[in-house]
Backbone as CSV, one residue per row, in Angstrom:
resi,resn,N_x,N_y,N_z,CA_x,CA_y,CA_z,C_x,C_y,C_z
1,UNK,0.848,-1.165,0.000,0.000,0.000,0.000,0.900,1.235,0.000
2,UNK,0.624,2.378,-0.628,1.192,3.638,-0.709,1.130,4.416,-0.033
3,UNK,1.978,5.105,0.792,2.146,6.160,1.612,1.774,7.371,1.627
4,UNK,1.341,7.770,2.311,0.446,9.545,1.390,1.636,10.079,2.670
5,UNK,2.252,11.367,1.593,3.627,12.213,2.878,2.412,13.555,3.251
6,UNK,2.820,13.468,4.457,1.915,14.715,5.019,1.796,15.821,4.053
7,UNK,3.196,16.022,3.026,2.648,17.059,2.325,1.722,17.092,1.526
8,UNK,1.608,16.139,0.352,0.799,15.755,-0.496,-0.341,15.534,0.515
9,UNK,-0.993,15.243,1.839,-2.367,14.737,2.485,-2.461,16.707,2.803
10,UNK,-1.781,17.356,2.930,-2.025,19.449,3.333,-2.503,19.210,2.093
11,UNK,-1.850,19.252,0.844,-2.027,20.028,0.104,-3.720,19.695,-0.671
12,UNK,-3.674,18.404,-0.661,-5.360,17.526,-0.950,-6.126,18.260,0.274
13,UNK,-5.989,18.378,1.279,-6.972,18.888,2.536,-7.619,20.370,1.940
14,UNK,-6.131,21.268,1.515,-6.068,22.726,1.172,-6.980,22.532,-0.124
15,UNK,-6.841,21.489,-1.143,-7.761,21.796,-2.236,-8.926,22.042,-1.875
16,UNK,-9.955,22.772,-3.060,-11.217,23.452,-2.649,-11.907,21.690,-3.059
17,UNK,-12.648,21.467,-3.287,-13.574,20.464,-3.335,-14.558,20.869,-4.562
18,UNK,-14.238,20.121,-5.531,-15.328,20.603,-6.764,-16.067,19.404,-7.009
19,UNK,-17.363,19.225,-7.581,-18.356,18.397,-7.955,-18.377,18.828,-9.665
20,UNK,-17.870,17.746,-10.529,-18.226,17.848,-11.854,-19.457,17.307,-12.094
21,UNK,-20.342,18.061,-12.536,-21.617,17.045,-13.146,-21.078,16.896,-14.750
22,UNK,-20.923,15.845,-15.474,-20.388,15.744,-16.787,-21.429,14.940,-17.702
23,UNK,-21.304,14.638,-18.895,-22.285,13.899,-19.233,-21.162,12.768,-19.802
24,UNK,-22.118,11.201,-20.353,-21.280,10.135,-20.436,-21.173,10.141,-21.789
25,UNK,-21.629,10.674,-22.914,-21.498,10.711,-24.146,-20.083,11.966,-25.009
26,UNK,-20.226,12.756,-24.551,-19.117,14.011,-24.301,-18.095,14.358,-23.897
27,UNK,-18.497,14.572,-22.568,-17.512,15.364,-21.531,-16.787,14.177,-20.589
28,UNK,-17.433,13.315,-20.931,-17.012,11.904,-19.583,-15.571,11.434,-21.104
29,UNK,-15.696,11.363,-22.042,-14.119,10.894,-22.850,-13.313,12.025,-22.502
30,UNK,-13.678,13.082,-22.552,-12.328,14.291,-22.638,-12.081,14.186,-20.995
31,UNK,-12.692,14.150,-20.088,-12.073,13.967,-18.837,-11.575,12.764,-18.415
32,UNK,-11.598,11.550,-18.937,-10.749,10.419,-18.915,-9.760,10.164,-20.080
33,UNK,-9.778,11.215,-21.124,-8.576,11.503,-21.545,-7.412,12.375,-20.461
34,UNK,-8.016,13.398,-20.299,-7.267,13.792,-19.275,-6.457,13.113,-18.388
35,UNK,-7.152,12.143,-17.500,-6.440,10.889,-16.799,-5.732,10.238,-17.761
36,UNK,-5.982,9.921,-18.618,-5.310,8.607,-19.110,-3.938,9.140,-19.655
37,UNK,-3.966,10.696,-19.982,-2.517,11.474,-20.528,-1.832,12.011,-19.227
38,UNK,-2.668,11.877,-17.964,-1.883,11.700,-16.951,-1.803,13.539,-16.919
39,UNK,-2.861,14.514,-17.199,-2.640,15.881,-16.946,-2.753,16.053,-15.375
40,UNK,-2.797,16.781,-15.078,-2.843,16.958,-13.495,-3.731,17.965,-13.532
41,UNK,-4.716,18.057,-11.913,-5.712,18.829,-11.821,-5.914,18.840,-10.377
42,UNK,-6.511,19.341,-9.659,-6.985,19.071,-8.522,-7.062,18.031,-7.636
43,UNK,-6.956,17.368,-7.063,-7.195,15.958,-6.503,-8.293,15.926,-5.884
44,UNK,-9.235,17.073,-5.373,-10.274,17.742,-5.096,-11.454,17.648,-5.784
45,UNK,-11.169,17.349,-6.950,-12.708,17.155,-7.974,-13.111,15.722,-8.132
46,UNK,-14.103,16.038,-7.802,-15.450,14.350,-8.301,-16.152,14.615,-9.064
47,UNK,-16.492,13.683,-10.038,-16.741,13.419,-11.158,-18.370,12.656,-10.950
48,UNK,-19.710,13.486,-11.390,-20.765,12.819,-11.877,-21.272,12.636,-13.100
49,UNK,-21.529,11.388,-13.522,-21.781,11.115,-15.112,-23.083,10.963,-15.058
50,UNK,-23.995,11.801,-16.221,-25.664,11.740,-16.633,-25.399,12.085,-17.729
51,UNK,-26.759,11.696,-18.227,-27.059,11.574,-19.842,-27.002,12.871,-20.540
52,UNK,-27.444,13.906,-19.792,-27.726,15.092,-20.464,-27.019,16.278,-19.290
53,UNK,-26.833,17.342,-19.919,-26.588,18.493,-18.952,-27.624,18.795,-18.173
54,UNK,-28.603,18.922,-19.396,-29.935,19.708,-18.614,-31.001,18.608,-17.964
55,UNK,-30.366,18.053,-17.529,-31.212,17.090,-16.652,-30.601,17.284,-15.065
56,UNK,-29.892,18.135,-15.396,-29.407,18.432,-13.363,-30.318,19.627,-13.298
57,UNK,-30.487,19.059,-11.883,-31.514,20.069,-10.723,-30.631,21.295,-10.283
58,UNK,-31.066,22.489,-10.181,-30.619,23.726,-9.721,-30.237,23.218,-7.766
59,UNK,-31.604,22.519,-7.465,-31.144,21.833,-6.052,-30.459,21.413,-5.522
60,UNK,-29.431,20.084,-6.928,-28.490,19.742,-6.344,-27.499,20.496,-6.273
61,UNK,-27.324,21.118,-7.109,-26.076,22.193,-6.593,-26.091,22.671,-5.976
62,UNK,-27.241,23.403,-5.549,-27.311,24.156,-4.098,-27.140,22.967,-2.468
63,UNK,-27.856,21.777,-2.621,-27.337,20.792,-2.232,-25.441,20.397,-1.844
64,UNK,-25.089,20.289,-3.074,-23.536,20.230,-3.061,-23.214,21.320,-2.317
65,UNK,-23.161,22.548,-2.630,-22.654,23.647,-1.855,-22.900,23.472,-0.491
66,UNK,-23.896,23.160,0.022,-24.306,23.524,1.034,-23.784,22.493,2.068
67,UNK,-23.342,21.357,1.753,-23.068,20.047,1.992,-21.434,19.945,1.992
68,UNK,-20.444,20.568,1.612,-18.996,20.233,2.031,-18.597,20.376,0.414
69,UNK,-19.289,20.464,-0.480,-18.339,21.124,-1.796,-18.122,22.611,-1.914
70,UNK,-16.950,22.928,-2.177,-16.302,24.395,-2.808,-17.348,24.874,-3.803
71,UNK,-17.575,24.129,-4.722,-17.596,24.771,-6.110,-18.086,23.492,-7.326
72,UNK,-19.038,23.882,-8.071,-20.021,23.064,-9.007,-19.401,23.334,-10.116
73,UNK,-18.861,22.645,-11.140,-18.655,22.778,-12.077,-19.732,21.859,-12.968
74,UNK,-20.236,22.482,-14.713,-20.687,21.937,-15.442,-20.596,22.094,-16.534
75,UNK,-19.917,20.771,-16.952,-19.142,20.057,-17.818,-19.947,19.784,-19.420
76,UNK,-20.528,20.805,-20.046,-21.317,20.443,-20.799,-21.479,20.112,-22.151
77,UNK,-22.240,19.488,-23.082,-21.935,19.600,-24.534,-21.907,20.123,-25.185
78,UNK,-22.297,21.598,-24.933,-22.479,22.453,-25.905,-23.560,22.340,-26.554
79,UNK,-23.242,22.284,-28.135,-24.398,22.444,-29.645,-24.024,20.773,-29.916
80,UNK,-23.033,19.972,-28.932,-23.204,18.411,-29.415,-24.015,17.231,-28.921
81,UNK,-25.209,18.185,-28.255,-25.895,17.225,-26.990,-26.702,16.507,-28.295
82,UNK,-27.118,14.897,-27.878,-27.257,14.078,-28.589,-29.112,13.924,-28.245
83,UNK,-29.249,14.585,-27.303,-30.767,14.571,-26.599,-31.976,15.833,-27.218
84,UNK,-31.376,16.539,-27.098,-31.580,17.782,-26.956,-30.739,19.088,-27.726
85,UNK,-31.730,19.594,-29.032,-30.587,20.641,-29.614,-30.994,21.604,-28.772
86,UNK,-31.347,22.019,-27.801,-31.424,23.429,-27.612,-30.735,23.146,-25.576
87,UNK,-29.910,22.145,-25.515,-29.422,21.482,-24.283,-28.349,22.832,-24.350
88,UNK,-27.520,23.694,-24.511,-26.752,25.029,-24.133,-27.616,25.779,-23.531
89,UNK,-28.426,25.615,-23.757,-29.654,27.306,-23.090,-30.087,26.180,-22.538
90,UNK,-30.711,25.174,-22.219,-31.265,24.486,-21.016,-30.442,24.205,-19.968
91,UNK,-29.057,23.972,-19.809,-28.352,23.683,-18.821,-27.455,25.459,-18.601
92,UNK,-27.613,26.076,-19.271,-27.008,28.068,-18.998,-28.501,28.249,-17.943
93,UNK,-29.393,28.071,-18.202,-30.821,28.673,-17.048,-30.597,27.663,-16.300
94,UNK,-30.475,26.661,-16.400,-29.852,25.616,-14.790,-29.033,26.170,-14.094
95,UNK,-27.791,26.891,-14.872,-26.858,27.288,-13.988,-27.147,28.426,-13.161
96,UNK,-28.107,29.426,-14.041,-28.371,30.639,-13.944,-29.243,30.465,-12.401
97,UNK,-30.194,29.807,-12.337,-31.352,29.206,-11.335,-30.560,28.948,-9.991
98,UNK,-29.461,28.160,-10.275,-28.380,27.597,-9.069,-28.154,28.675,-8.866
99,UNK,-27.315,29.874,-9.244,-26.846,30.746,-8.729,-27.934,32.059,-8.186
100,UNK,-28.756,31.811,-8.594,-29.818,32.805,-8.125,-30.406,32.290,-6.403
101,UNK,-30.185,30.714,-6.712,-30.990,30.458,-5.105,-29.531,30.573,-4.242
102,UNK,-28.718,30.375,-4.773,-27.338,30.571,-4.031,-27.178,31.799,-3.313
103,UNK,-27.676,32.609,-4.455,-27.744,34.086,-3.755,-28.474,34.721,-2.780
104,UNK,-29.983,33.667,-3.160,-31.235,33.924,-1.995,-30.189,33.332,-0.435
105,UNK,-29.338,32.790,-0.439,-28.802,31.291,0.725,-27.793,32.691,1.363
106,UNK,-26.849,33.486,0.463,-25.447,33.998,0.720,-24.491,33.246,0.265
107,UNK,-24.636,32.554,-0.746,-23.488,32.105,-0.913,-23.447,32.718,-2.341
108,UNK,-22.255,32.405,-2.964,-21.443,33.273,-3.937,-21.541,33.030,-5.233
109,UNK,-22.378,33.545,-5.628,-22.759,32.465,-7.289,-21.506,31.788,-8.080
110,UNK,-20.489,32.558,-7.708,-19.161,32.426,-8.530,-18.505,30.985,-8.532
111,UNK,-19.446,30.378,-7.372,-19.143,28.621,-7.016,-19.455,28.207,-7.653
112,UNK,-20.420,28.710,-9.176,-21.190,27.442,-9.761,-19.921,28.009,-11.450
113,UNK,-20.058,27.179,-12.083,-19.199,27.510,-13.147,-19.615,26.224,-14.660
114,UNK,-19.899,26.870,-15.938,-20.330,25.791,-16.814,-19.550,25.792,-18.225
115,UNK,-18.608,24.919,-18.366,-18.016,25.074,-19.709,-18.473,24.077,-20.740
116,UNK,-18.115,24.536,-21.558,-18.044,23.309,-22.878,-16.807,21.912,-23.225
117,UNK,-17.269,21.024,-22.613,-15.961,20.143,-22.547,-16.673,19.046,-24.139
118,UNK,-15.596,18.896,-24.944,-16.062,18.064,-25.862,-15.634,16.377,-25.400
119,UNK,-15.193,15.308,-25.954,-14.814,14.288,-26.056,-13.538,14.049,-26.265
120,UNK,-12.782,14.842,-26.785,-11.312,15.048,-26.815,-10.484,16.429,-26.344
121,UNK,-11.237,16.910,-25.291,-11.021,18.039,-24.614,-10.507,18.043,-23.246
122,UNK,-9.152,16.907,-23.253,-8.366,16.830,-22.033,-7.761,18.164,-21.789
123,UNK,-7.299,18.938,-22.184,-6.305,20.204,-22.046,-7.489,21.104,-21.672
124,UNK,-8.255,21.580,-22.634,-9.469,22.068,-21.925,-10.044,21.956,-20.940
125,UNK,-10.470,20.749,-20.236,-11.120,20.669,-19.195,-9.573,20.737,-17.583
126,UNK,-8.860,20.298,-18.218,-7.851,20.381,-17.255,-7.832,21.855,-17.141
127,UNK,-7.653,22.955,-17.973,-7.103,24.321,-17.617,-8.935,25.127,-17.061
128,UNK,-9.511,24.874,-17.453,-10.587,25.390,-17.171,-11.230,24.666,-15.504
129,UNK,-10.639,23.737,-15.121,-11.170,23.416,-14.011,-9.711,23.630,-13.123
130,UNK,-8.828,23.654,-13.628,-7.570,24.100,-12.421,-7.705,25.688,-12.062
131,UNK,-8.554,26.605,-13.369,-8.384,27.889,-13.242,-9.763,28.139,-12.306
132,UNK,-10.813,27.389,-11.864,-11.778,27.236,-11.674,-11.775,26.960,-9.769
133,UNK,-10.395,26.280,-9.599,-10.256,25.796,-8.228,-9.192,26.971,-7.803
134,UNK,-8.322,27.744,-8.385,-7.879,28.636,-8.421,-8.761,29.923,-8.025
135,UNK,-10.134,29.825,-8.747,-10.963,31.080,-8.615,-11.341,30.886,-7.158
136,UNK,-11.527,29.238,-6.773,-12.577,28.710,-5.668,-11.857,29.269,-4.448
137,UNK,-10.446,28.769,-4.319,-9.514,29.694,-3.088,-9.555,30.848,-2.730
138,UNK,-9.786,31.559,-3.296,-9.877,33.035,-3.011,-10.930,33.296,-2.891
139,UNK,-12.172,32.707,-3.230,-13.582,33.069,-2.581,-13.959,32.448,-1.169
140,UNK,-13.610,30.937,-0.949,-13.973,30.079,0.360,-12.513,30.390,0.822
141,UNK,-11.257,30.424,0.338,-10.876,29.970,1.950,-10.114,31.226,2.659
């Protein structure tokens, strides 16, 4: 079994805590490209896979937040959702909704965050979610 050195267990503690909601057709290849090219990111982010963007609840994110995550990221298809052509503006008013009840709560809309990750968008999703946990430090801690 592998040793975790106190530094590496600070520096995972110090990460903010992000919740990816991703979808499994899309955004779930470019973020296990990511792993598999071995980019580095947070050690802090978890990964949820669903069919569609716009099938997440404004709740759960407010949920997540409220519950021991930093910061919501959503991981979305863009104009390539396979469900739904008009899934960009259905999961942008998801986000929009999260951050509005966030705001009714006090908390900081700036926790919720939604990009376009394609299927071969390891570099992308790596810089957009490291710059993302970057933003998260300076708001929570």
């Amino acid at each position: 079994m592998a040793e975790t050195s106190p530094a590496s267990a600070e520096a995972r503690a110090a990460s903010p805590r992000v919740l990816v909601f991703s979808t499994n057709t899309i955004s779930d290849p470019g973020i296990d490209l990511a792993g598999s090219r071995h980019l580095h990111y947070s050690p802090g982010v978890v990964v949820i896979s669903l069919p569609c963007a716009s099938g997440i609840k404004p709740s759960w994110i407010v949920h997540a937040l409220e519950h021991g995550f930093d910061g919501v990221f959503i991981a979305a298809d863009g104009d390539e959702c396979a469900y739904l052509p008009d899934c960009s503006r259905r999961s942008a008013a998801i986000a929009e909704e999260a951050q509005a009840m966030l705001s009714e709560r006090g908390i900081a809309a700036s926790r919720v965050k939604m990009g376009a990750i394609c299927s071969v968008c390891a570099e992308p999703f790596t810089r957009q979610v490291t710059e993302f946990v970057e933003e998260l430090a300076e708001v929570v801690g």
